[in-house]
C-alpha positions in Angstrom: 0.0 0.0 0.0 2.8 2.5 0.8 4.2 1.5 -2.1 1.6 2.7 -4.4 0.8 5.2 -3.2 4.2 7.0 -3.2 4.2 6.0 -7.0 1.3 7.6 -7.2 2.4 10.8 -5.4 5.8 10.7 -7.5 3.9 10.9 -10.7 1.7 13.4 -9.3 5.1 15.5 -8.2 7.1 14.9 -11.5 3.5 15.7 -13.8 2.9 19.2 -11.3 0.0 18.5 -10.3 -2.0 17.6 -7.2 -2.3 14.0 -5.6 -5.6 13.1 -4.0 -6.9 10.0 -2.3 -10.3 9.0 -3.9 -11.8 8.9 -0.3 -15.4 9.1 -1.6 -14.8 5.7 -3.6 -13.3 4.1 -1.0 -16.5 5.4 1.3 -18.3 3.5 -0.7 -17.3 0.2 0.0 -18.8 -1.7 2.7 -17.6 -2.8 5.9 -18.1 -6.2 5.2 -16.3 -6.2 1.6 -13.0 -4.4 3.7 -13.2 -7.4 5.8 -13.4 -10.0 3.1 -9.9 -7.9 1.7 -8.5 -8.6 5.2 -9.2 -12.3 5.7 -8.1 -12.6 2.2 -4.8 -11.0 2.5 -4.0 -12.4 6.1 -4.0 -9.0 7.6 -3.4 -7.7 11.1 -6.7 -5.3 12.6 -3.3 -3.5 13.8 -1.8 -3.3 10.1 -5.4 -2.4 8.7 -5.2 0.8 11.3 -1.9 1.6 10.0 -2.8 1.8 6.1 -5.5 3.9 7.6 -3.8 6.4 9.0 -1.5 6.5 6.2 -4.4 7.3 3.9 -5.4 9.9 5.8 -7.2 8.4 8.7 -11.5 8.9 9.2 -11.1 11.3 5.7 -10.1 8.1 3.8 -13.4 6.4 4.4 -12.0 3.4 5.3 -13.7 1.6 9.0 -11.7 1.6 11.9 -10.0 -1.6 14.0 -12.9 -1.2 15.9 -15.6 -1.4 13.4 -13.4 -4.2 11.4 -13.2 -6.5 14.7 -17.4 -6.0 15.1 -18.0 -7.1 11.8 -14.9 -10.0 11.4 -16.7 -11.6 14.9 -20.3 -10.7 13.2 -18.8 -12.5 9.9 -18.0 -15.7 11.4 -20.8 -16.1 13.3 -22.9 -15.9 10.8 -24.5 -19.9 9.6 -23.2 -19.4 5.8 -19.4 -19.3 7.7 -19.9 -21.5 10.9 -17.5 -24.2 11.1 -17.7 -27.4 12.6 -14.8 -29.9 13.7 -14.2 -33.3 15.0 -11.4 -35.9 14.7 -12.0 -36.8 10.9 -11.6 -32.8 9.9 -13.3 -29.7 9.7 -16.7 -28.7 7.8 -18.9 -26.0 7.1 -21.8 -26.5 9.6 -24.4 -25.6 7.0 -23.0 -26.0 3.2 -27.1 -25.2 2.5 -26.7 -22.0 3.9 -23.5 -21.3 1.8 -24.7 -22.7 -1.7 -27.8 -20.1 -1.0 -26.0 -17.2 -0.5 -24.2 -17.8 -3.1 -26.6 -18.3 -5.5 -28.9 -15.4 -3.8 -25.8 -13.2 -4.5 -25.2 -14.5 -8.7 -29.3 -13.8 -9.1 -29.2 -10.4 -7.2 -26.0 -9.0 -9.1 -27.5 -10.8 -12.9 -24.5 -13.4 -12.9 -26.3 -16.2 -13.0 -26.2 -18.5 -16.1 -28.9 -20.6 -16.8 -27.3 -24.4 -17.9 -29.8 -26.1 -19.4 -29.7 -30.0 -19.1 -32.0 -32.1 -21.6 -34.6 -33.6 -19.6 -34.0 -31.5 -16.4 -36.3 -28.8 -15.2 -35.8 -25.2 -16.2 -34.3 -22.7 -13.8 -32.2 -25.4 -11.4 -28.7 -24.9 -9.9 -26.1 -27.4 -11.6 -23.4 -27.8 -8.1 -20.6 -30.4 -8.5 -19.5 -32.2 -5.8 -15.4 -33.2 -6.1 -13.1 -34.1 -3.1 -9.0 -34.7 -3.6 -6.1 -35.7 -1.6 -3.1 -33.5 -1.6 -1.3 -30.9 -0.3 2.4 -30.7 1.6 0.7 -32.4 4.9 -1.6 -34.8 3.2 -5.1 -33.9 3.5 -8.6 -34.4 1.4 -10.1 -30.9 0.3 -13.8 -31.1 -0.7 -15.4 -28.7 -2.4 -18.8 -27.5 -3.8 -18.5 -25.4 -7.1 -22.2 -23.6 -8.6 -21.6 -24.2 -12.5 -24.3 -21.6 -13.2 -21.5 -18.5 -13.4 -18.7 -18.2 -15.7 -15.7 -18.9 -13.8 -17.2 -21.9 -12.4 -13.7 -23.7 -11.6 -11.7 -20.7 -10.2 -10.9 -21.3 -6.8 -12.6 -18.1 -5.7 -15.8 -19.4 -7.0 -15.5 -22.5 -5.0 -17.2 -23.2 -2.1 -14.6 -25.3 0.5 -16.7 -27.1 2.8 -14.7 -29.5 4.4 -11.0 -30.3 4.9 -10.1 -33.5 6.2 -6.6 -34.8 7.7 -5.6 -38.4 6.1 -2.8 -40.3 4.7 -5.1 -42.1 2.1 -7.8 -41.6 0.3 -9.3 -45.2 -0.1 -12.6 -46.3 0.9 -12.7 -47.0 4.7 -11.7 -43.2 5.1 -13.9 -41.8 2.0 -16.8 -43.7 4.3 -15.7 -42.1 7.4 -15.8 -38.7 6.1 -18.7 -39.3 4.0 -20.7 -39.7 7.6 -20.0 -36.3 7.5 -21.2 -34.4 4.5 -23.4 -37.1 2.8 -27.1 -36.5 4.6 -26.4 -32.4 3.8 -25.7 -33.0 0.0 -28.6 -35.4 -0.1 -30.6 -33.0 1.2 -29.0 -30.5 -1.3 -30.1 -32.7 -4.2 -33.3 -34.0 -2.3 -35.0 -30.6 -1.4 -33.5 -27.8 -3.7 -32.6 -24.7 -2.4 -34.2 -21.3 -1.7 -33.5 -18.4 -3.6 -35.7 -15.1 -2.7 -38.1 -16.9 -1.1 -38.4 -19.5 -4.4 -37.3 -23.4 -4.1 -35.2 -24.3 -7.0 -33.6 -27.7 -7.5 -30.4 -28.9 -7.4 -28.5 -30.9 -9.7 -25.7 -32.5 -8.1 -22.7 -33.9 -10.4 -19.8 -35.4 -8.8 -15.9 -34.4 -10.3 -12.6 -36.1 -9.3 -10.0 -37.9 -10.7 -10.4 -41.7 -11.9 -9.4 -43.3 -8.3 -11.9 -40.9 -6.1 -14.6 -41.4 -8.4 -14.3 -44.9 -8.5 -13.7 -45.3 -4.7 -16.7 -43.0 -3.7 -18.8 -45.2 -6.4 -18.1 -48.4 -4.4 -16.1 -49.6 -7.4 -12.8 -51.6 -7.8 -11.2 -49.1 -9.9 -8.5 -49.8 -12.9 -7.4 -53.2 -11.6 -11.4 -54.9 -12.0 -12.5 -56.5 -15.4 -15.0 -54.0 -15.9 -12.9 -50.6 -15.0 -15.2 -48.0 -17.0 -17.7 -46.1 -14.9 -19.9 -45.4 -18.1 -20.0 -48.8 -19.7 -19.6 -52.2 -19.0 -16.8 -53.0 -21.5 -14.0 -55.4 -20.8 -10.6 -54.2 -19.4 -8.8 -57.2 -21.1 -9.9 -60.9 -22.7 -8.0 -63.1 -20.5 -8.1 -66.7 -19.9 -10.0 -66.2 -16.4 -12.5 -63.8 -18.4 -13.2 -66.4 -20.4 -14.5 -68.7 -17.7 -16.1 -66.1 -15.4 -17.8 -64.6 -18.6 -18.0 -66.7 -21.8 -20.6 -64.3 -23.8 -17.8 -61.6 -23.7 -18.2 -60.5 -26.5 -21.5 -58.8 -25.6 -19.5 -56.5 -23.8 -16.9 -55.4 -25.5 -13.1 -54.2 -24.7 -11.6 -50.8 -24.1 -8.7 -52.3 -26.7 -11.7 -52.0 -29.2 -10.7 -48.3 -29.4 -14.5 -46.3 -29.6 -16.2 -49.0 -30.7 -16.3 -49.9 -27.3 -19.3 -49.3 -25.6 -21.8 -51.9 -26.2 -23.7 -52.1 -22.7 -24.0 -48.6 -21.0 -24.4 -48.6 -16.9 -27.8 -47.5 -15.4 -28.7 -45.6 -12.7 -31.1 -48.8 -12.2 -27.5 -51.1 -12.0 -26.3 -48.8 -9.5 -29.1 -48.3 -7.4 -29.6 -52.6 -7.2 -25.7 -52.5 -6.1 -26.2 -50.1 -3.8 -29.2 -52.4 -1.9 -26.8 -55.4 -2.4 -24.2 -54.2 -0.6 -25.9 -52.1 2.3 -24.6 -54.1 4.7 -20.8 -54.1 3.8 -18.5 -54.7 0.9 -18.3 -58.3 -1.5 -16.1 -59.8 0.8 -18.5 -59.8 3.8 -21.8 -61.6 1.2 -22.4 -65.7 2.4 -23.0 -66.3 -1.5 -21.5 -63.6 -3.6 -23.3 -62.8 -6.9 -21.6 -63.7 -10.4 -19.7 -60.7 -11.6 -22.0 -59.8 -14.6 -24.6 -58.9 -11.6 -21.9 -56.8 -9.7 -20.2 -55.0 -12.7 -17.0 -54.8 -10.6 -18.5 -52.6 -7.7 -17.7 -54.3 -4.4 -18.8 -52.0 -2.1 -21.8 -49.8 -1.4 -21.5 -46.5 -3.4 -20.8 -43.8 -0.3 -23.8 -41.7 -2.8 -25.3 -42.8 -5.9 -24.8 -40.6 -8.6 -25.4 -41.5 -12.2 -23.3 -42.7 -14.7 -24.0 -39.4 -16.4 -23.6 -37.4 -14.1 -19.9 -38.6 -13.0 -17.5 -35.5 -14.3 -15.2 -37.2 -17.7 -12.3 -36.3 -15.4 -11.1 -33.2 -18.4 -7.7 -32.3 -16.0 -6.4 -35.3 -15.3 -7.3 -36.8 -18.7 -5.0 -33.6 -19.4 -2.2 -34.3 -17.4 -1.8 -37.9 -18.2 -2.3 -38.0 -21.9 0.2 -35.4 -22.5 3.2 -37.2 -20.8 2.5 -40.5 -21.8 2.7 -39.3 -25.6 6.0 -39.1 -24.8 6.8 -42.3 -23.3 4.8 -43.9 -27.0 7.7 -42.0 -28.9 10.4 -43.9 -26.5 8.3 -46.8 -27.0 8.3 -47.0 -31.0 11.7 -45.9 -31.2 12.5 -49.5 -29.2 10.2 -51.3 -30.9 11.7 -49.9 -34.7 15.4 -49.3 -33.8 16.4 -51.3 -31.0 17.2 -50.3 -27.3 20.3 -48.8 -28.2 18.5 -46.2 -30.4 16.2 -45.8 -27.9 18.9 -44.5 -25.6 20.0 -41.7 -28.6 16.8 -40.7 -28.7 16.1 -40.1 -25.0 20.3 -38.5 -24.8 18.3 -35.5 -27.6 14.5 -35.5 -26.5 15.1 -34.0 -22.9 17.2 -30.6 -24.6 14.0 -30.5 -27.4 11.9 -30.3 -23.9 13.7 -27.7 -22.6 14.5 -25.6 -25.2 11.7 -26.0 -27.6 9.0 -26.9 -25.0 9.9 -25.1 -22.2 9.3 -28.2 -19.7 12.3 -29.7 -17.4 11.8 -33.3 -17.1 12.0 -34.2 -13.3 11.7 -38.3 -12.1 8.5 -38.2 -10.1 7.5 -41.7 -10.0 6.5 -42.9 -13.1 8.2 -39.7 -15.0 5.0 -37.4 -15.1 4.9 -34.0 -15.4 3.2 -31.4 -13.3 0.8 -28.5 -13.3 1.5 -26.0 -16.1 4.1 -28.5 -18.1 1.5 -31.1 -19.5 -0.1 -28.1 -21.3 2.9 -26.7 -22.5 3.7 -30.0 -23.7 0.2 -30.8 -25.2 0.8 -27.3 -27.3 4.5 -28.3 -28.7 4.1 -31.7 -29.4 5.8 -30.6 -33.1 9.1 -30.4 -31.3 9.1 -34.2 -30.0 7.8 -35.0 -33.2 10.8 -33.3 -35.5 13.1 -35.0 -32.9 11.4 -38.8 -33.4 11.6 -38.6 -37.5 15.4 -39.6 -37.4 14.5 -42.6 -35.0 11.4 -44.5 -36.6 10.2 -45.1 -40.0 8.3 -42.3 -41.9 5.2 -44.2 -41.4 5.2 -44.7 -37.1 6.8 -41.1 -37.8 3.5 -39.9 -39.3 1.2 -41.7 -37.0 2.7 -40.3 -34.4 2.9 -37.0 -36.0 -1.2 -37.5 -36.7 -1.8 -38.5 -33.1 0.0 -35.6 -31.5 -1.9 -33.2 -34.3 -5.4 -34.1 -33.0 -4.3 -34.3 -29.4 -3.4 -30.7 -29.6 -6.5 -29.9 -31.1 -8.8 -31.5 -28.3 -6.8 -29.7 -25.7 -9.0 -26.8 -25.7 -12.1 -28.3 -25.6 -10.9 -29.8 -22.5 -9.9 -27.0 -20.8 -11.4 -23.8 -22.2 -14.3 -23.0 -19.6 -17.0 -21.9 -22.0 -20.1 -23.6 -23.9 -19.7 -25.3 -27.1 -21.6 -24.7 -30.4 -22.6 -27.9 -31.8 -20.3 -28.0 -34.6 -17.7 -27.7 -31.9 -19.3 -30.6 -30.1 -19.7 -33.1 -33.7 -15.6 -32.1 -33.8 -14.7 -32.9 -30.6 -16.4 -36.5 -31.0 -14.9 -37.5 -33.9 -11.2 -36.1 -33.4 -11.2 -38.4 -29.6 -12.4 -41.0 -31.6 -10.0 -41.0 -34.6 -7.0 -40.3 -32.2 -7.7 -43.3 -29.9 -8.5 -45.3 -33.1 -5.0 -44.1 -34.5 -3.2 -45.3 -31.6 -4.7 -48.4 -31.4 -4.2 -49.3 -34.9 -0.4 -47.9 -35.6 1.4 -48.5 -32.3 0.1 -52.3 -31.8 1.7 -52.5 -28.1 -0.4 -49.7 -27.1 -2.8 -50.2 -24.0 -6.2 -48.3 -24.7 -6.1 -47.3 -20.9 -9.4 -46.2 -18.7 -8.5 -42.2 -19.4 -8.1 -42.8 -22.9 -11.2 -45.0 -23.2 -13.4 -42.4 -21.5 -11.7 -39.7 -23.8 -12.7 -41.4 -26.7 -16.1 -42.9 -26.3 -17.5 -40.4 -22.9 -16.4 -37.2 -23.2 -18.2 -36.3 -26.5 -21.8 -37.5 -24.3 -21.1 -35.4 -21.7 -20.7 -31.9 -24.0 -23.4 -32.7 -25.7 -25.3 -33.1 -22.5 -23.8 -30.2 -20.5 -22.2 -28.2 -23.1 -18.6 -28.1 -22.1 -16.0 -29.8 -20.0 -14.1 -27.1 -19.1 -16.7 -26.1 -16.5 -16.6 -28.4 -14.7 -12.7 -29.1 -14.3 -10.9 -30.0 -11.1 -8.9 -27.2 -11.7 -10.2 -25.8 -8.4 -10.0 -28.2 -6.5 -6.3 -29.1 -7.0 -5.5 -24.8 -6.8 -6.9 -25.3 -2.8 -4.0 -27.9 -2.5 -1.7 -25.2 -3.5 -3.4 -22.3 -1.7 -2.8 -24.4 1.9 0.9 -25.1 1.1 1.7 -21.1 0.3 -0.3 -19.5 3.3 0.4 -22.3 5.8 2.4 -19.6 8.1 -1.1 -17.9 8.2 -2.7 -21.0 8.9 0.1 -22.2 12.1 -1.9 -23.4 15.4 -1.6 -25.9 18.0 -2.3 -28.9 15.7 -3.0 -29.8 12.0 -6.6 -30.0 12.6 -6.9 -26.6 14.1 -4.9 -25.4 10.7 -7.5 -27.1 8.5 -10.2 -25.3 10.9 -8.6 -21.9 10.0 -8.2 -22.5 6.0 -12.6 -23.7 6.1 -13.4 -19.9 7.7 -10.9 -18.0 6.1 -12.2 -19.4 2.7 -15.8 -18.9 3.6 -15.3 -15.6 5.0 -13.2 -14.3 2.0 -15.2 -15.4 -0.7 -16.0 -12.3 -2.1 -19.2 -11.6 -4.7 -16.8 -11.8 -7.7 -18.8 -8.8 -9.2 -17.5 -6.1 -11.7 -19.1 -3.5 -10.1 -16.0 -4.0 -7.1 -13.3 -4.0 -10.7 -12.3 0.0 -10.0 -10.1 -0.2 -12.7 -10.1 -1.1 -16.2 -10.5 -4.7 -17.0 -7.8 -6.4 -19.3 -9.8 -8.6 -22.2 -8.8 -12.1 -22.1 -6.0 -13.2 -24.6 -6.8 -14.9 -27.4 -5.6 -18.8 -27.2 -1.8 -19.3 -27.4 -1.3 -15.5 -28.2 1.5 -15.6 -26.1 3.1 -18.0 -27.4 6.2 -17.7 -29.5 5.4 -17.6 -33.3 9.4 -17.4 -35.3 12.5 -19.6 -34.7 14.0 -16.7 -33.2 11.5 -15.0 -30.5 13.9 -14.2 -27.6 11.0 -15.7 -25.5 11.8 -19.4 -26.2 15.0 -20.9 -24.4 16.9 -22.2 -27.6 16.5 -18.5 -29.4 18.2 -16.9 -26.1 21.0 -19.5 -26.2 20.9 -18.6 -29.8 21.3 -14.7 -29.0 23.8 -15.3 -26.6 21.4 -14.1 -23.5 21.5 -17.3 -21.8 18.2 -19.1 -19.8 17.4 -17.1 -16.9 18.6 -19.5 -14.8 21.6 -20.0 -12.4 24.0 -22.3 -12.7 22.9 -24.3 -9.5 19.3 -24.2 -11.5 21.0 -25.5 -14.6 23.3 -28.2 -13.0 19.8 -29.4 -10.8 17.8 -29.7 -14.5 20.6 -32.0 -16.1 21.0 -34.4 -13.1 16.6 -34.9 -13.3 16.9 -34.6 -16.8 19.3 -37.8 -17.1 17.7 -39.5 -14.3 14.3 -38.9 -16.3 15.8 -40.3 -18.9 17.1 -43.4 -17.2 13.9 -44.3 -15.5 11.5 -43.7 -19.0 14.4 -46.2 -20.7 14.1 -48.8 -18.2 10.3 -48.8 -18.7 10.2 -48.3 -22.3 12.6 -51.4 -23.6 10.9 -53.4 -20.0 7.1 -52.7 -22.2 8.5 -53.6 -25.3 10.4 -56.9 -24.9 7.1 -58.3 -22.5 5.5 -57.3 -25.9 7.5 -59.1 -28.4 7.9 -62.1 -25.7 3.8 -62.3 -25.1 3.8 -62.2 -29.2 6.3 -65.0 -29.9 4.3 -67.3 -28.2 1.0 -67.1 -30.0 3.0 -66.9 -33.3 5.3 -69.7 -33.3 5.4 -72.9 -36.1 2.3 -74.7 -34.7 -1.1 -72.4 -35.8 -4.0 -73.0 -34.0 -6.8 -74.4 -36.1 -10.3 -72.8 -34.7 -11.3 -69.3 -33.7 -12.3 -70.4 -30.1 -8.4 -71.5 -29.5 -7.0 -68.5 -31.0 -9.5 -66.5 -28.4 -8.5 -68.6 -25.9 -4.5 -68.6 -27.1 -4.6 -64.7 -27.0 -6.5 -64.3 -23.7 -3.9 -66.4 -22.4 -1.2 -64.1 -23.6 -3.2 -60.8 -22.4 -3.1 -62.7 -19.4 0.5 -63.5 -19.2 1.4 -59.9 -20.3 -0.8 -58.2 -17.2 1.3 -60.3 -15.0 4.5 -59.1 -17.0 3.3 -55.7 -16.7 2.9 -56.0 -12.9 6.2 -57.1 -12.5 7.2 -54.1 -14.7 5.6 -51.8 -11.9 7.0 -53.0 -9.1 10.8 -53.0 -10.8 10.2 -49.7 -12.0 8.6 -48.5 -8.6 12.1 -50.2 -6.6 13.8 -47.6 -9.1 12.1 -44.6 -8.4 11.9 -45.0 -4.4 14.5 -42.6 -3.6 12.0 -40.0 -5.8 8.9 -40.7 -4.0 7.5 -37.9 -2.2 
């Protein structure tokens, strides 16, 4: 603050003319939006009186300590902000009250967007329900975000309604929080909410990544035969399978690319599961039902939500596809050139990611990429795609080329938070379709995995249903994660669970209106996409055009010294899985391919189910070698 304004009175001085203080704006503003500002920014009532007096005391319109303490104590007492806490976390006491006055405050200020929903009733609020494990002292944020406003996944706009201490996020502590929050969002959805005296319903959707979803759905997640939470198709056609189930083919495979979805889930599947299992999981039934009855859920769903109205998962899809298009590349260069290409290629692909890119590989377990680099990476894809032409074929070179094409072009669909026109929508289907088909088809080791298989066959139902995906992204979720670890001095008390108590008020009390009318200033207009994004060889804003210049990186030598040691560790650990993939490949292939044919169909079925078979168990062995490697990097 005293910064500014001596800039302000220095211009004012060098210009000749007079510096005011706009005290009859700043009179304008109410108590209680100065005391949002001061929750929000972690400052002291002492501090506030200071910047007072600086501005020129009662003539500044700003409230006194005095006032700002009434109305802080009247602003968590009030029930939107109450919080309530036990062993398992903290909660808002009443997230009805919140959702209300938020929406209350969209419909009073003309910010509230109608989302229509075929076969829904006009006028209701669309809410998604999403919950995530994170943060530098592990805990599980849940959150309730109103989709009816335009920045629907900002963090801002978010209401955080519980924060609950835990190591894991599986199912026996899913249950024990869900004890907590369940009956209010049932009664959410049940009985609507009220809005100037009006009752309007709710539509509640839940968001998450593949593992919460799945967990909170009472499902065995990835590992089961039928991992989708959309359809009931196949993981793999194993030998087991074909005992268990021997009218497979009914069902489909996700290896069948988007022609996988033969039997959609039903609310109706759910709901019978859910009466199954009320009285514990699978394990606990005298006379388990066959597994076409159960679908792979084991467990009662903590809340039964649709299949359509589970959240396609549009970040994480994101972050996973992005990185592992870059393992494929290591992958084909193995499978074409050898292992010893391979390693060539890996010894140039980590300088095309830094300079070209503008990503630092680092060995997280499994060598993924964080936050803002699986975009970056997404957009560039043509600089790991010039690199792999001197390692493959032209033809893997131009699938791969193809593949990283379209994947660029879905990225903003999946991210862009806006509505979609239909031709938009018709797009979108059939470039997730044709870029899972393409994968499938030229890079015949390839695993169609769950994220890809709800990419390419989900993702297109759910825009044409909601309009977007980009709305409803976990984006603000995973931001809270972030916003705990920066302001944790802010948040210090006696224990952990007194820290998470802090963050649940401070982020009710704070969340301001989000209205323009509080904007002062002149708004900047929203770039256009990738407008800042380098457009010549030689813009000074990419790395290799600085080194070019002569005007170096920007970074230290320390900084440069730390990115080539995880660069070549990166680099180690992808090789190691890469030529691990490919040789279970070719070894799983030599034995259904050798001098004897088999004579029928059914014993080719049954040869390659075998094989798939033998190949998950190769692949399991794969993961726990390639885990032992990566310990030390384990966070």
């Amino acid at each position: 603050m005293e910064r500014v304004l001596g800039d302000v009175s220095r211009q004012a001085r060098d210009a000749g003319i007079l510096a005011v203080v706009p005290s009859a704006a700043v009179a304008a503003l109410p108590a209680r939006l100065q005391t949002q500002f001061v929750v929000a920014n972690s400052i002291s009532y002492e501090t506030w009186q200071r910047i007072r007096r600086f501005m020129g005391g009662p003539r500044s319109g700003l409230a006194s300590a005095a006032v700002m303490r009434a109305d802080g104590r009247a602003a968590f007492s009030e029930a939107r902000h109450r919080v309530t806490s036990s062993a398992l976390g903290a909660a808002l006491a009443s997230p009805r009250a919140a959702v209300e006055a938020m929406v209350a405050d969209l419909v009073a200020r003309n910010q509230f967007i109608d989302r229509p929903v075929a076969g829904r009733p006009a006028g209701e609020i669309l809410l998604a329900f999403g919950l995530d494990k994170g943060g530098r002292q592990s805990s599980c944020k849940a959150i309730l975000a109103c989709i009816n406003q335009a920045h629907s996944c900002s963090r801002d706009n978010a209401i955080l309604f519980g924060v609950f201490p835990c190591q894991k996020d599986d199912y026996p502590s899913l249950a024990a929080m869900a004890e907590l929050y369940a009956p209010d969002l049932e009664d959410l959805r049940t009985n609507g909410v009220s809005v100037a005296g009006v009752t309007r319903p709710v539509h509640l959707v839940l968001l998450g990544h593949y593992s919460f979803t799945t967990s909170f759905d009472g499902h065995a997640g990835a590992s089961s035969r039928f991992p989708c939470v959309y359809c009931c198709c196949l993981a793999h056609i194993t030998a087991s399978t074909l005992k268990l189930i021997p009218d497979f083919a009914i069902y489909g495979s996700l290896q069948d690319g988007s022609r996988a979805v033969r039997v959609p889930r039903t609310l109706l599947q759910k709901t019978v599961v859910a009466d199954l299992f009320a009285n514990g999981p699978l394990a606990a039934l005298q006379d388990p039902p066959p597994i076409t009855d159960t679908l792979s859920y084991v467990r009662r769903p903590l809340m039964v939500f649709g299949p359509q109205d589970i959240v396609p998962m549009p970040l994480h899809i994101t972050l996973r596809v992005s990185p592992w298009l870059l393992f494929l590349g290591v992958e084909a260069v193995a499978f074409d050139s050898g292992p010893d290409r391979a390693k060539e290629y890996l010894a140039a692909l980590p300088a095309a990611l830094r300079l070209n890119v503008g990503v630092s590989p680092a060995p997280y377990w499994g060598g993924t990429f964080e936050g803002k680099a699986c975009h970056k990476i997404g957009r560039r894809l043509a600089a790991v795609c010039d690199v792999l032409d001197g390692f493959v074929p032209q033809a893997r070179a131009s699938a791969y080329r193809q593949a990283c094409s379209l994947w660029t072009d879905l990225l903003p669909v999946l991210n862009r938070a806006t509505a979609f026109a239909a031709n938009e929508r018709s797009t979108f289907l059939r470039q997730a379709a044709k870029v899972v088909d393409l994968l499938r088809s030229s890079f015949e080791w390839a695993r169609i995995t769950p994220k890809l298989h709800v990419l390419a066959c989900h993702a297109a139902d759910w825009i044409d249903t909601y309009g977007s995906l980009g709305l409803f992204s976990e984006q603000g979720l995973e931001a809270w994660h972030g916003y705990f670890n920066q302001n944790a001095s802010g948040f210090a008390a006696g224990s952990f669970l007194e820290s998470c108590v802090r963050l649940v008020q401070r982020a009710a009390v704070c969340r301001g209106p989000g209205d323009s009318a509080f904007n002062r200033g002149k708004r900047r207009a929203p770039a256009s996409p990738d407008a800042r994004c380098a457009k010549r060889s030689g813009d000074v804003r990419t790395a290799r055009a600085r080194v070019a210049a002569g005007l170096g990186t920007r970074q230290s030598a320390a900084c440069a010294d730390a990115d080539t040691v995880n660069a070549d560790k990166w680099s180690s650990n992808v090789y190691v899985a890469a030529v691990c993939k490919i040789a279970t490949y070719r070894a799983g292939s030599e034995s259904t391919t050798g001098p004897t044919a088999v004579a029928s169909a059914a014993a080719s079925v049954a040869e390659a189910a075998v094989t798939a078979e033998n190949l998950q168990l190769l692949e399991g062995a794969e993961t726990m070698c390639l885990e032992a490697l990566l310990e030390d990097y384990v966070a």
